[in-house]
mmCIF file of the N, C-alpha and C atoms, coordinates in Angstrom:
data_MODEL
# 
_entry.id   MODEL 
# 
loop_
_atom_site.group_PDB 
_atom_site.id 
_atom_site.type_symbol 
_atom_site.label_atom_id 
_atom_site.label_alt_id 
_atom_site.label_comp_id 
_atom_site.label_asym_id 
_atom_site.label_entity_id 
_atom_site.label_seq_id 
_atom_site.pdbx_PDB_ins_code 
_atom_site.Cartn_x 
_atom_site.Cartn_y 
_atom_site.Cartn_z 
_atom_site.occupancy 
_atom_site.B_iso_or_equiv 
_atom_site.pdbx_formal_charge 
_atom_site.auth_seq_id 
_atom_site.auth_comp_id 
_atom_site.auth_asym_id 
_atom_site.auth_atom_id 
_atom_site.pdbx_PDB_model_num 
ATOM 1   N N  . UNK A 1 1  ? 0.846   -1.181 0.000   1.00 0.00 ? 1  UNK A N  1 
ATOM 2   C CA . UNK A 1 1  ? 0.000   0.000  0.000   1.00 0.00 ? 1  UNK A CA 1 
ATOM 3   C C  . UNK A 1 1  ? 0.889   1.242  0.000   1.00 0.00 ? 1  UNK A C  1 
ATOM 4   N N  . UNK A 1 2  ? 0.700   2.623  -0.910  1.00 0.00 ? 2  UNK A N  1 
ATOM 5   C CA . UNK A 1 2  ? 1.480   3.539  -0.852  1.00 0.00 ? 2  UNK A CA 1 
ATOM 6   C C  . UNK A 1 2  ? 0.995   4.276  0.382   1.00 0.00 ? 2  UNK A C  1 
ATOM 7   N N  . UNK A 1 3  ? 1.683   5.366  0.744   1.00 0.00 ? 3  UNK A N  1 
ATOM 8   C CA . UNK A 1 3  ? 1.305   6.174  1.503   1.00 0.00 ? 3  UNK A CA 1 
ATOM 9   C C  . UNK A 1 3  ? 0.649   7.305  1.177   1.00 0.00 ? 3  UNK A C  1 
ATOM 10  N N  . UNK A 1 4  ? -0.362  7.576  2.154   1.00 0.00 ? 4  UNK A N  1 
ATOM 11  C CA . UNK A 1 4  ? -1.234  8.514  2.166   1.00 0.00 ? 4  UNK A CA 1 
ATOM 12  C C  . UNK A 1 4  ? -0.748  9.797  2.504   1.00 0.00 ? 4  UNK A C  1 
ATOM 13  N N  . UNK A 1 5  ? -0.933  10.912 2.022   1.00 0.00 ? 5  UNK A N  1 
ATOM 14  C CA . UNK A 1 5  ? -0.900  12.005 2.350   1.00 0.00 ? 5  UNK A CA 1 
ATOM 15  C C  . UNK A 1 5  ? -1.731  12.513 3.691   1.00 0.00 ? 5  UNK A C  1 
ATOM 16  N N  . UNK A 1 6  ? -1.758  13.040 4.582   1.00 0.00 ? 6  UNK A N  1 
ATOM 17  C CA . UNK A 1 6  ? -2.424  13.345 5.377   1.00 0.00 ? 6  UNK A CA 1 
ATOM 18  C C  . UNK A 1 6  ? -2.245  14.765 5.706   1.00 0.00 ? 6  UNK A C  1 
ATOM 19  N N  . UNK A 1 7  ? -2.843  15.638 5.560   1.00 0.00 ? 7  UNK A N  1 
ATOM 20  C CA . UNK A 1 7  ? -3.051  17.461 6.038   1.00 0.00 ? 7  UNK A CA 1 
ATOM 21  C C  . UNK A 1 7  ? -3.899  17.594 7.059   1.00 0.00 ? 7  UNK A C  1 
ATOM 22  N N  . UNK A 1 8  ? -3.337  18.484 7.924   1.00 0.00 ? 8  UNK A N  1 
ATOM 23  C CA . UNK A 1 8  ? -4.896  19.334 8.814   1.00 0.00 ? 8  UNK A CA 1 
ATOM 24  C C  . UNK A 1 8  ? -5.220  20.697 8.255   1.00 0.00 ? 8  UNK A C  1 
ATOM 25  N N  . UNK A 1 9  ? -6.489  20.671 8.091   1.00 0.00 ? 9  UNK A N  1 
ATOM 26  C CA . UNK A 1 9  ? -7.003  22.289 8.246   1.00 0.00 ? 9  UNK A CA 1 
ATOM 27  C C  . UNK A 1 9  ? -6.530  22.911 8.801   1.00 0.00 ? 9  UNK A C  1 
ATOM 28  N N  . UNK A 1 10 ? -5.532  23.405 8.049   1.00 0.00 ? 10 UNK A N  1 
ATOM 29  C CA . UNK A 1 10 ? -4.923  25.399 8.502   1.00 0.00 ? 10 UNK A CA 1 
ATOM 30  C C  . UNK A 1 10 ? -5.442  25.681 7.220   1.00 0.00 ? 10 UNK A C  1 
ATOM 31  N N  . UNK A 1 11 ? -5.336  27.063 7.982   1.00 0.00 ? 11 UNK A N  1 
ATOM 32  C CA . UNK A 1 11 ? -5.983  28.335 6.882   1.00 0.00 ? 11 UNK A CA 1 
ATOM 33  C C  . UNK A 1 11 ? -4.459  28.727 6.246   1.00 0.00 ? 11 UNK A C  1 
ATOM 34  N N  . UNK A 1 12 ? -4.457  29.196 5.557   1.00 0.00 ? 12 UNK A N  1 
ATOM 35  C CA . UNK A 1 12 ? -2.813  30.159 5.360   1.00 0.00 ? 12 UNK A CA 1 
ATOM 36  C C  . UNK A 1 12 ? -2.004  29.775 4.123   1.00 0.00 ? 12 UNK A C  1 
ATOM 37  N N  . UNK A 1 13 ? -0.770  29.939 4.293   1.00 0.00 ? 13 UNK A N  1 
ATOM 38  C CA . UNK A 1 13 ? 0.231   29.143 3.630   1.00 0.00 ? 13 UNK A CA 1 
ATOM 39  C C  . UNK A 1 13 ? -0.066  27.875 3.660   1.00 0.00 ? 13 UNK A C  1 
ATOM 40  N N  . UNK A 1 14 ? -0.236  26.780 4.325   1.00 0.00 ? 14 UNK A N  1 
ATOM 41  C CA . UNK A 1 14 ? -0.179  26.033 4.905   1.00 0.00 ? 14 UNK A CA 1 
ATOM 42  C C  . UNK A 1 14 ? -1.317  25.128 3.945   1.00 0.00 ? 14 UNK A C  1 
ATOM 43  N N  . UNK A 1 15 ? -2.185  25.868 4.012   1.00 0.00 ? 15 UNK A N  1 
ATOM 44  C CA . UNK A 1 15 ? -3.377  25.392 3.335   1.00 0.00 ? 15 UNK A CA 1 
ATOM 45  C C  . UNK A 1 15 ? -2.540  25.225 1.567   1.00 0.00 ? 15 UNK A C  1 
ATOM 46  N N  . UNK A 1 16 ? -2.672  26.217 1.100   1.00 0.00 ? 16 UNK A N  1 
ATOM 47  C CA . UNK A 1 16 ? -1.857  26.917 -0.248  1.00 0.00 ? 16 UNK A CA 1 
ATOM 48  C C  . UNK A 1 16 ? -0.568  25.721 -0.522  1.00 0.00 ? 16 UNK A C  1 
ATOM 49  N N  . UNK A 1 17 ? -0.123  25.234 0.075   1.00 0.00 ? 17 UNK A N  1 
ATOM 50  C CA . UNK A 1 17 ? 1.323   24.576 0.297   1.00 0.00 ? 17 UNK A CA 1 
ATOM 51  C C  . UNK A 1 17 ? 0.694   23.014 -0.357  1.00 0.00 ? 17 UNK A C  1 
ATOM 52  N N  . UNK A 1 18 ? -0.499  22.410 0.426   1.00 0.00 ? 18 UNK A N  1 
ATOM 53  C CA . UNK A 1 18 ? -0.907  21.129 0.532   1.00 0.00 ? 18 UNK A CA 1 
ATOM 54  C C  . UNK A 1 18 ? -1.919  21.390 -0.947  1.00 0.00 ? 18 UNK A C  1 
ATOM 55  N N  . UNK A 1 19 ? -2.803  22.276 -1.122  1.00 0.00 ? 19 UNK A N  1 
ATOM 56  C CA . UNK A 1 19 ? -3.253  22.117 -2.560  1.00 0.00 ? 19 UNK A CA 1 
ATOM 57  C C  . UNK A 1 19 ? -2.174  21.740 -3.468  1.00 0.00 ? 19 UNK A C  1 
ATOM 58  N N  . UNK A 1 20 ? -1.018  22.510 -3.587  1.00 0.00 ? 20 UNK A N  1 
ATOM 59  C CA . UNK A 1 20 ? -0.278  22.793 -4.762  1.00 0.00 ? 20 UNK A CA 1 
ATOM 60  C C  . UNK A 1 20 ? 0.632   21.389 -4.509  1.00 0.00 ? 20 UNK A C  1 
ATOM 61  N N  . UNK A 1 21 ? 1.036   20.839 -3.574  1.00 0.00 ? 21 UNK A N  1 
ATOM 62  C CA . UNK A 1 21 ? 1.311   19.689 -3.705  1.00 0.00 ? 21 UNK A CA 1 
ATOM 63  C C  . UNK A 1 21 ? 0.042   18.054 -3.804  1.00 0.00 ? 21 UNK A C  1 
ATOM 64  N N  . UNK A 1 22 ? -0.807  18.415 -3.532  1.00 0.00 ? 22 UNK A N  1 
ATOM 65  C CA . UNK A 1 22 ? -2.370  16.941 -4.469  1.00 0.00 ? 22 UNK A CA 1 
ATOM 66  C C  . UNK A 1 22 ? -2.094  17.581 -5.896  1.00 0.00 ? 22 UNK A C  1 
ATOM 67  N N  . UNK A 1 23 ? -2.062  18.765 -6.056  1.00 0.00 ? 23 UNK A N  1 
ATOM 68  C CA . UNK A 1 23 ? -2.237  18.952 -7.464  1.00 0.00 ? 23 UNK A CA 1 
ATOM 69  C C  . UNK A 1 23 ? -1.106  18.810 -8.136  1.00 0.00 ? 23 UNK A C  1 
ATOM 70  N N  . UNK A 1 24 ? 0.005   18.280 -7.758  1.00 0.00 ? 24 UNK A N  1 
ATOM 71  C CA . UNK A 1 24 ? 0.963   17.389 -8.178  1.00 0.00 ? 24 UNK A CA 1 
ATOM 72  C C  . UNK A 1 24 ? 1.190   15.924 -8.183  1.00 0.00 ? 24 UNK A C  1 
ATOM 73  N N  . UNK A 1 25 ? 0.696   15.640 -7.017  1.00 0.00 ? 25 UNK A N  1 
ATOM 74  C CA . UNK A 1 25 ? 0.427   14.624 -6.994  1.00 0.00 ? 25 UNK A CA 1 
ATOM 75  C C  . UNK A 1 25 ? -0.546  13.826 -7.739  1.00 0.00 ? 25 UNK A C  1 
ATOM 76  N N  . UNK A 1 26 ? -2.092  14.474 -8.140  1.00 0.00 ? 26 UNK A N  1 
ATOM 77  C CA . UNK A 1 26 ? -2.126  13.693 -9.295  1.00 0.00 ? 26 UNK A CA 1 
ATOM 78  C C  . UNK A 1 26 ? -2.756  14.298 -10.469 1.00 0.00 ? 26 UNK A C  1 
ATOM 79  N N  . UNK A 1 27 ? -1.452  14.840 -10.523 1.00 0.00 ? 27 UNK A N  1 
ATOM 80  C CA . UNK A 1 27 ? -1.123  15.006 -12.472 1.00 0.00 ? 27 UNK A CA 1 
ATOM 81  C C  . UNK A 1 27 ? -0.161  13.825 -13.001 1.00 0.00 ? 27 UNK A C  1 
ATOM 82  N N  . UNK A 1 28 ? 0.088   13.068 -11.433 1.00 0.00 ? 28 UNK A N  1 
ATOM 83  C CA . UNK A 1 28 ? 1.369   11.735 -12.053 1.00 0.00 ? 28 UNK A CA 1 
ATOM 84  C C  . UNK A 1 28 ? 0.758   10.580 -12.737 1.00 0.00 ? 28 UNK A C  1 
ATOM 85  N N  . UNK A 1 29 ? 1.051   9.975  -13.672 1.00 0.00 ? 29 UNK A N  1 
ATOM 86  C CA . UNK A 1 29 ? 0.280   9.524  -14.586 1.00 0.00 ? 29 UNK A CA 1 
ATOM 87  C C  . UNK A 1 29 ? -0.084  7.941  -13.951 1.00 0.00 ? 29 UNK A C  1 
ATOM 88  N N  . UNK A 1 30 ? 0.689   7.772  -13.142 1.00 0.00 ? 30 UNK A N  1 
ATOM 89  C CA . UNK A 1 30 ? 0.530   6.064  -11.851 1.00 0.00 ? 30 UNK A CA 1 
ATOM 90  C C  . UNK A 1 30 ? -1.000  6.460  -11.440 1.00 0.00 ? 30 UNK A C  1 
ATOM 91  N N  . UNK A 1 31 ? -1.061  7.645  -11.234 1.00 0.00 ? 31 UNK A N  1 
ATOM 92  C CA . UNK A 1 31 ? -2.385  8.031  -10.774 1.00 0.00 ? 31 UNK A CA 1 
ATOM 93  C C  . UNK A 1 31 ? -3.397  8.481  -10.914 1.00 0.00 ? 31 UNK A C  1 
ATOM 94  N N  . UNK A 1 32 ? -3.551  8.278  -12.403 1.00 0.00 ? 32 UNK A N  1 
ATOM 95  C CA . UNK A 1 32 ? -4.490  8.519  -13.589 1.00 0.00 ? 32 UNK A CA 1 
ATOM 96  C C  . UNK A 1 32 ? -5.732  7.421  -13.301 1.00 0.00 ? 32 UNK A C  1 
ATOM 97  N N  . UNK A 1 33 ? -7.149  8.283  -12.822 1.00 0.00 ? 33 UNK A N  1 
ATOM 98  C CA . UNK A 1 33 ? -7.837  7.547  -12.663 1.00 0.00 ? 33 UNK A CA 1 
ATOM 99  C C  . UNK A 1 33 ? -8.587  6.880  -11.078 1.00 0.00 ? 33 UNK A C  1 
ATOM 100 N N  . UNK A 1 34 ? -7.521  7.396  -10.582 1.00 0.00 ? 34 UNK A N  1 
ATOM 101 C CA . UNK A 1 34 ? -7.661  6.953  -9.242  1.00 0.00 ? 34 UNK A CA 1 
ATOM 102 C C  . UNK A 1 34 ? -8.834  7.826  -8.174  1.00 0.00 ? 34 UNK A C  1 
ATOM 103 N N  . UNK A 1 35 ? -8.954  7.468  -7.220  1.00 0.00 ? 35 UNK A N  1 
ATOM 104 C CA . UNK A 1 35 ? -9.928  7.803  -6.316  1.00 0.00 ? 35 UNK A CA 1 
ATOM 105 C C  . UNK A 1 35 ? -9.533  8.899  -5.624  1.00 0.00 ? 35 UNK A C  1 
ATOM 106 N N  . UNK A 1 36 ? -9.732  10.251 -4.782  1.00 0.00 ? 36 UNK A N  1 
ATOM 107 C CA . UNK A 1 36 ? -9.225  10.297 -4.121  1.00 0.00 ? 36 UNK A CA 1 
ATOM 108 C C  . UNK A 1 36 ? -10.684 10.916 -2.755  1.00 0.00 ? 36 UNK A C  1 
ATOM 109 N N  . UNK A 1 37 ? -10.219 10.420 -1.697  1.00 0.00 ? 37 UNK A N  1 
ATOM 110 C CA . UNK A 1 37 ? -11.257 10.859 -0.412  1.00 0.00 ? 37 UNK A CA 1 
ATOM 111 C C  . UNK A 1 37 ? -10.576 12.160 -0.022  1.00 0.00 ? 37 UNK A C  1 
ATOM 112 N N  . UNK A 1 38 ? -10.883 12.888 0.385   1.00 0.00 ? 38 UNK A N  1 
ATOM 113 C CA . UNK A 1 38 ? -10.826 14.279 0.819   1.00 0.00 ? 38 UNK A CA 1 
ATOM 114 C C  . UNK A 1 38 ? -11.165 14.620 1.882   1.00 0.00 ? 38 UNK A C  1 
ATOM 115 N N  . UNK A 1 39 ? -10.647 14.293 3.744   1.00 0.00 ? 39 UNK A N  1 
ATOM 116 C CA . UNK A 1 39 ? -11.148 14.787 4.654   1.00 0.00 ? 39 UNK A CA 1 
ATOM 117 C C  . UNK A 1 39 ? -11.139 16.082 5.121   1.00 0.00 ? 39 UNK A C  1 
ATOM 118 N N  . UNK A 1 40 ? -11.761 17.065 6.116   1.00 0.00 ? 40 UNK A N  1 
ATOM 119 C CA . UNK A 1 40 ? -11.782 18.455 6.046   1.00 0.00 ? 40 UNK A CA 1 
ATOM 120 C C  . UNK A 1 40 ? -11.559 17.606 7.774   1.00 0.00 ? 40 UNK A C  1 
ATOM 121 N N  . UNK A 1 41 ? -10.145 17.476 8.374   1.00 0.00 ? 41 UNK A N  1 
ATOM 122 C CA . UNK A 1 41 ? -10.420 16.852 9.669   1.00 0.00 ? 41 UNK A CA 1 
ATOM 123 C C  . UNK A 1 41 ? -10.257 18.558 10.181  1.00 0.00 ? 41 UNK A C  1 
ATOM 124 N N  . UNK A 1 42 ? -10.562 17.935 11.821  1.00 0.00 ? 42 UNK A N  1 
ATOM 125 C CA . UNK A 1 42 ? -10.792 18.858 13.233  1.00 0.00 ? 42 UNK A CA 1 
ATOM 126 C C  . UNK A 1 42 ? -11.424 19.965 12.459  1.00 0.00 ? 42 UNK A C  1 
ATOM 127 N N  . UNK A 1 43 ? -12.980 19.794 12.152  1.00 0.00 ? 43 UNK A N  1 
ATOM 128 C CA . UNK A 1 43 ? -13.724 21.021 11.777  1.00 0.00 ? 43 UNK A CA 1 
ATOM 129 C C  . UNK A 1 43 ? -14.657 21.698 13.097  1.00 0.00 ? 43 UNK A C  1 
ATOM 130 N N  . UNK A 1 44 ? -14.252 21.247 14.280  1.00 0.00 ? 44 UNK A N  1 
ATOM 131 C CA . UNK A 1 44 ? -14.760 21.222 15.555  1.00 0.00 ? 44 UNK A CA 1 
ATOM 132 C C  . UNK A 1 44 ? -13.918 22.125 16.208  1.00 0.00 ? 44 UNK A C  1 
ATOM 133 N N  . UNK A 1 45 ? -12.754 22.583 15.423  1.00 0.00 ? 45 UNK A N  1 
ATOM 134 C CA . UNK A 1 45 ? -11.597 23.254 15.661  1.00 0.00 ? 45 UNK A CA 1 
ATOM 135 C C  . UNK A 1 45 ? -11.861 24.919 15.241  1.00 0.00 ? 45 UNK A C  1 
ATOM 136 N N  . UNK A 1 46 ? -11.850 25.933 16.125  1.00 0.00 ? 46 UNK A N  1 
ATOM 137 C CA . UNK A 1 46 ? -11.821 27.310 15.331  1.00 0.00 ? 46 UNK A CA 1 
ATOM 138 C C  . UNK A 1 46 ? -10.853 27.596 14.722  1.00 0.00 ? 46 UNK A C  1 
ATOM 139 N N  . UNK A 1 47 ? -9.709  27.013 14.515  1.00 0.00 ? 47 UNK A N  1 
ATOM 140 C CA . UNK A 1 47 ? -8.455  26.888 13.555  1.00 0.00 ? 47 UNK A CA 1 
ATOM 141 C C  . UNK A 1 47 ? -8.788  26.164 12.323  1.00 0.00 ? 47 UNK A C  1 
ATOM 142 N N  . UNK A 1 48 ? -9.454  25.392 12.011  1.00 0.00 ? 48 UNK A N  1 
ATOM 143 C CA . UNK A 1 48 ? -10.224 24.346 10.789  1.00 0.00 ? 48 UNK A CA 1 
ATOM 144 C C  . UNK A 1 48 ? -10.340 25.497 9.376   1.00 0.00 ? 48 UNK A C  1 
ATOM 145 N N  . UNK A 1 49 ? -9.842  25.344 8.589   1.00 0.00 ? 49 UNK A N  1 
ATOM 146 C CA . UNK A 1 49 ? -10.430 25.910 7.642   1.00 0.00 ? 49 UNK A CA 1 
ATOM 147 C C  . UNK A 1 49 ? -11.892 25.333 7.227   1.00 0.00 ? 49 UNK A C  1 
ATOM 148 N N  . UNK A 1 50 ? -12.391 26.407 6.450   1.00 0.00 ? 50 UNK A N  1 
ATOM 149 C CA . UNK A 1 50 ? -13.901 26.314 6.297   1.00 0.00 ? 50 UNK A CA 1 
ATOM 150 C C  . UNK A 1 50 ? -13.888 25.056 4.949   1.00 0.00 ? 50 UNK A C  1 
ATOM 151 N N  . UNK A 1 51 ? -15.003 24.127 5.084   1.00 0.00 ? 51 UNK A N  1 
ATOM 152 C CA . UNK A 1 51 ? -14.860 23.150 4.143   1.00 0.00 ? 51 UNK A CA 1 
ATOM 153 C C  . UNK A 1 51 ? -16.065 23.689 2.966   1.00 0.00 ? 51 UNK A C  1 
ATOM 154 N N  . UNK A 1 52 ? -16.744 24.781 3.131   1.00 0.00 ? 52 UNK A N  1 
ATOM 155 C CA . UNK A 1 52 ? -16.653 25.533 1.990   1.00 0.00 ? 52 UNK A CA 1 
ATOM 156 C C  . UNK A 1 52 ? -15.281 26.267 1.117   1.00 0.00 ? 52 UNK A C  1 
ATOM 157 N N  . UNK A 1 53 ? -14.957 26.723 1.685   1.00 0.00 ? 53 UNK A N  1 
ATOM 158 C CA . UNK A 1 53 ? -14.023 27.793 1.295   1.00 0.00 ? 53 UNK A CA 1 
ATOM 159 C C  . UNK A 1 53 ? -12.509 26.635 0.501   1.00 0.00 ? 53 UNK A C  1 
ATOM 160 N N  . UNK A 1 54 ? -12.498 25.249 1.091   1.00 0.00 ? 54 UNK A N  1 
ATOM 161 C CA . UNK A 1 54 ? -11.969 24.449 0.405   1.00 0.00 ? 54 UNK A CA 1 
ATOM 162 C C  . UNK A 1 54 ? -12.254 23.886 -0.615  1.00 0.00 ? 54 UNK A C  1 
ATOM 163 N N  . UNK A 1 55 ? -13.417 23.289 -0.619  1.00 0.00 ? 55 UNK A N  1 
ATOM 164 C CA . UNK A 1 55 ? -14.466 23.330 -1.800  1.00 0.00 ? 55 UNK A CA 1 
ATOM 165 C C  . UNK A 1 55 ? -14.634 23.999 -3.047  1.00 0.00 ? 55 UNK A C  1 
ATOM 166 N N  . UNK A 1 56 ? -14.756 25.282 -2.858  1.00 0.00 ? 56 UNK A N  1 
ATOM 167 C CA . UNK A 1 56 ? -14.245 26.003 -3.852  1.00 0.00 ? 56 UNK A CA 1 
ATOM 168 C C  . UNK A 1 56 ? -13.146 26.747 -4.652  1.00 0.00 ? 56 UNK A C  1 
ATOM 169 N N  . UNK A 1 57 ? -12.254 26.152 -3.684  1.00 0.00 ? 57 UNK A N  1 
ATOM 170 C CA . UNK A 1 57 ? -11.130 26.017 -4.544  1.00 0.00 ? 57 UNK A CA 1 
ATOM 171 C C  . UNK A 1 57 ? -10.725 25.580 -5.286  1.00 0.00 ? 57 UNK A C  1 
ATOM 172 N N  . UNK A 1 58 ? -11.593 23.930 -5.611  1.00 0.00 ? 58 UNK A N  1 
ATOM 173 C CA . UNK A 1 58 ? -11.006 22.025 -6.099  1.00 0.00 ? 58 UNK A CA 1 
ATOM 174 C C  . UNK A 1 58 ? -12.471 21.757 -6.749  1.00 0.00 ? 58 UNK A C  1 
ATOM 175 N N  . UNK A 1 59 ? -12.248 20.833 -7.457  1.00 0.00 ? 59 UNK A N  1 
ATOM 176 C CA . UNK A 1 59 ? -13.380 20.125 -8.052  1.00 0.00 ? 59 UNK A CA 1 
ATOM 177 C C  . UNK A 1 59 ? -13.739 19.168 -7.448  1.00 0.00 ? 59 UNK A C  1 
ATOM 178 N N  . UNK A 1 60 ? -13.257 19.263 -5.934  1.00 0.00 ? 60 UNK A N  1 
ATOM 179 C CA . UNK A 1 60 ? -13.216 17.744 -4.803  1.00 0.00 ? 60 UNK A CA 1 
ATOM 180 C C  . UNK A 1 60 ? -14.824 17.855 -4.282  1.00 0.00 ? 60 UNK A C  1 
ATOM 181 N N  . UNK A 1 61 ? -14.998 16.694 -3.659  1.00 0.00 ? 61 UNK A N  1 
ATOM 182 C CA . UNK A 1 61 ? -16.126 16.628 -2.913  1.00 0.00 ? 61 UNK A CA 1 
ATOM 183 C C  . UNK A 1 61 ? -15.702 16.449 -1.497  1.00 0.00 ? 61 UNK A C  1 
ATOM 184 N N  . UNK A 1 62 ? -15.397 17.395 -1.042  1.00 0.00 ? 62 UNK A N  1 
ATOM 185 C CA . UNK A 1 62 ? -14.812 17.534 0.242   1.00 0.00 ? 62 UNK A CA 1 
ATOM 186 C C  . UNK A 1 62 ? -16.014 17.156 1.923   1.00 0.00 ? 62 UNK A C  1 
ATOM 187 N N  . UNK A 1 63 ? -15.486 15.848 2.611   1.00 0.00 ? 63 UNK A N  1 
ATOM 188 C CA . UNK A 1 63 ? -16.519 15.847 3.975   1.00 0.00 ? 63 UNK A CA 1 
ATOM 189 C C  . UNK A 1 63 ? -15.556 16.285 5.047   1.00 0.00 ? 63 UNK A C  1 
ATOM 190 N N  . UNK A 1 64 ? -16.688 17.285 5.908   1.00 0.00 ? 64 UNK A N  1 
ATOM 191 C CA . UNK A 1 64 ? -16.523 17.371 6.916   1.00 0.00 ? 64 UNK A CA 1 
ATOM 192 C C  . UNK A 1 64 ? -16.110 16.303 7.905   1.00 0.00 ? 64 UNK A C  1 
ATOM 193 N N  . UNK A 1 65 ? -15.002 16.508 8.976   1.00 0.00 ? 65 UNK A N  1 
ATOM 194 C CA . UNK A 1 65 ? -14.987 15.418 10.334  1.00 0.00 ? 65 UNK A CA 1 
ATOM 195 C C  . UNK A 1 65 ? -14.461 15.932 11.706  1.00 0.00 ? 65 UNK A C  1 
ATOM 196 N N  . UNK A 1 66 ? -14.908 15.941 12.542  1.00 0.00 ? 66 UNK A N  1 
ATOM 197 C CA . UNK A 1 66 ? -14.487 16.202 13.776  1.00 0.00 ? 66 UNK A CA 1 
ATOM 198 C C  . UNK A 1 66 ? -12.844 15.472 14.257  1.00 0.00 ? 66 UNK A C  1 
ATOM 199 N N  . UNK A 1 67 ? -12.573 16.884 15.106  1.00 0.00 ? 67 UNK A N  1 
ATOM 200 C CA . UNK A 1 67 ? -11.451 15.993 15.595  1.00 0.00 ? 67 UNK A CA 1 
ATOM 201 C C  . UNK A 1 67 ? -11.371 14.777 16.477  1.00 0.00 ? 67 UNK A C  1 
ATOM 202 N N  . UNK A 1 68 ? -12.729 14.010 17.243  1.00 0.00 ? 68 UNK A N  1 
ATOM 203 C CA . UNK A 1 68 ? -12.650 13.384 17.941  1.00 0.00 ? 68 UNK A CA 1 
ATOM 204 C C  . UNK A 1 68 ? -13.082 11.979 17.241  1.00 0.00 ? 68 UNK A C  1 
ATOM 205 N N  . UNK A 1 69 ? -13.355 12.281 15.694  1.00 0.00 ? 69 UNK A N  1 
ATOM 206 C CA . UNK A 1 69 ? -13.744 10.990 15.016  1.00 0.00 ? 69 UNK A CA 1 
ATOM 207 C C  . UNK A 1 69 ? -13.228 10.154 14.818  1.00 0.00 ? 69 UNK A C  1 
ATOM 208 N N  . UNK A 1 70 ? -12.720 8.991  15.704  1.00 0.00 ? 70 UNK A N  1 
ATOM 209 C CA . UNK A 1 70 ? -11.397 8.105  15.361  1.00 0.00 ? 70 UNK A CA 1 
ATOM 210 C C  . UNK A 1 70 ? -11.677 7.435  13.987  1.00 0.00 ? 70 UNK A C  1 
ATOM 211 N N  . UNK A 1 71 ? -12.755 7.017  13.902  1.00 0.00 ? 71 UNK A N  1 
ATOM 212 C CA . UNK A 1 71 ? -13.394 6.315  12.785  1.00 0.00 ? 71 UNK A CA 1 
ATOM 213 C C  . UNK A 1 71 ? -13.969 6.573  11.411  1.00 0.00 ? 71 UNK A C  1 
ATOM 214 N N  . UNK A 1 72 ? -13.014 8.049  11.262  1.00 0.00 ? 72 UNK A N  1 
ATOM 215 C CA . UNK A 1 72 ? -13.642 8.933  10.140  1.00 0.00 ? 72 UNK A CA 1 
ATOM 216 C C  . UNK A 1 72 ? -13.056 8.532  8.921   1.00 0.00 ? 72 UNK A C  1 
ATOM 217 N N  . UNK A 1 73 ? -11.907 7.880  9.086   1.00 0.00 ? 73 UNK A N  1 
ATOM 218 C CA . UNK A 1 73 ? -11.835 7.483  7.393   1.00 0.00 ? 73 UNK A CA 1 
ATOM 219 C C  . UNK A 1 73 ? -12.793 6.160  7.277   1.00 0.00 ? 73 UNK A C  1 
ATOM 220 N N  . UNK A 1 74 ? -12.751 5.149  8.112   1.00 0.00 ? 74 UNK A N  1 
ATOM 221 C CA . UNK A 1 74 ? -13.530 4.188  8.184   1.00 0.00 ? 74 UNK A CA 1 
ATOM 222 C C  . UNK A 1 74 ? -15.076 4.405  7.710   1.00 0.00 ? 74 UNK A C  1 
ATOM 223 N N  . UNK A 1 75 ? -15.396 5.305  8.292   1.00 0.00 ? 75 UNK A N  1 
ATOM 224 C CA . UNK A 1 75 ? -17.265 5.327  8.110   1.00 0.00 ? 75 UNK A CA 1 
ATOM 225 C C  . UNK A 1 75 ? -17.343 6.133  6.288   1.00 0.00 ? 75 UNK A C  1 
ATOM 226 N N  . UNK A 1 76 ? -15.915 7.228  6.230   1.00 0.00 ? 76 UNK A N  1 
ATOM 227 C CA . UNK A 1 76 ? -15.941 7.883  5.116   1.00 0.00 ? 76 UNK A CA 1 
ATOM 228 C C  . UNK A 1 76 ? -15.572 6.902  3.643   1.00 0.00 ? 76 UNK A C  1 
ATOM 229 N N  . UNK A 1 77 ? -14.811 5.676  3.645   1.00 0.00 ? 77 UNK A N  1 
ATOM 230 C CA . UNK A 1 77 ? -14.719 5.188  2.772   1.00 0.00 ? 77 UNK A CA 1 
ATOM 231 C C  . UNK A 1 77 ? -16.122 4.105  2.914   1.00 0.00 ? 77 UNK A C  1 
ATOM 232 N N  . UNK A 1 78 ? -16.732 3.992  3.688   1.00 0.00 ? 78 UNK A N  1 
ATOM 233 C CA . UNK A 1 78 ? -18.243 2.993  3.316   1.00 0.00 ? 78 UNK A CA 1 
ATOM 234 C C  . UNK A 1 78 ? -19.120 4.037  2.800   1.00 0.00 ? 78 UNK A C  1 
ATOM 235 N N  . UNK A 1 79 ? -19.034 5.372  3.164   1.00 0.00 ? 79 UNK A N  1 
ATOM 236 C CA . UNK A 1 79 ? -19.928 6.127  2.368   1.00 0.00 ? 79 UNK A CA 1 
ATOM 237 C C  . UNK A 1 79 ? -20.096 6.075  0.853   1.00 0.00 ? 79 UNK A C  1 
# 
């Protein structure tokens, strides 16, 4: 299994930094086609960027998840 990328919601650079690197990540042609899930974690957080405001940045379908959701990729990939 490759490894996953994993980001938290910051607003900022930070945010800006992690787009511009998925959007390298897949323009790579291994990854033509592929899936990708999109969590908006610790949105329970007043530090969280807004999962609107991410949204419209991307053509993603971005879900919301709390920071206390241990089980959020779990319940998010049966969705």
């Amino acid at each position: 299994m490759d490894d996953v990328p994993v980001e938290f919601s910051f607003v900022g650079e930070r945010l800006l930094a992690c787009r511009e690197e998925l959007r390298s990540l897949l323009g790579e042609e291994r990854l033509s086609g592929a899936t990708l899930l999109v969590l908006a974690n610790k949105q329970d957080l007043p530090s969280a960027a807004r999962v609107a405001d991410i949204a419209k940045q991307s053509h993603y379908i971005i879900q919301k998840k709390p920071s206390y959701a241990a089980k959020a990729v779990y319940v998010s990939c049966r969705e």
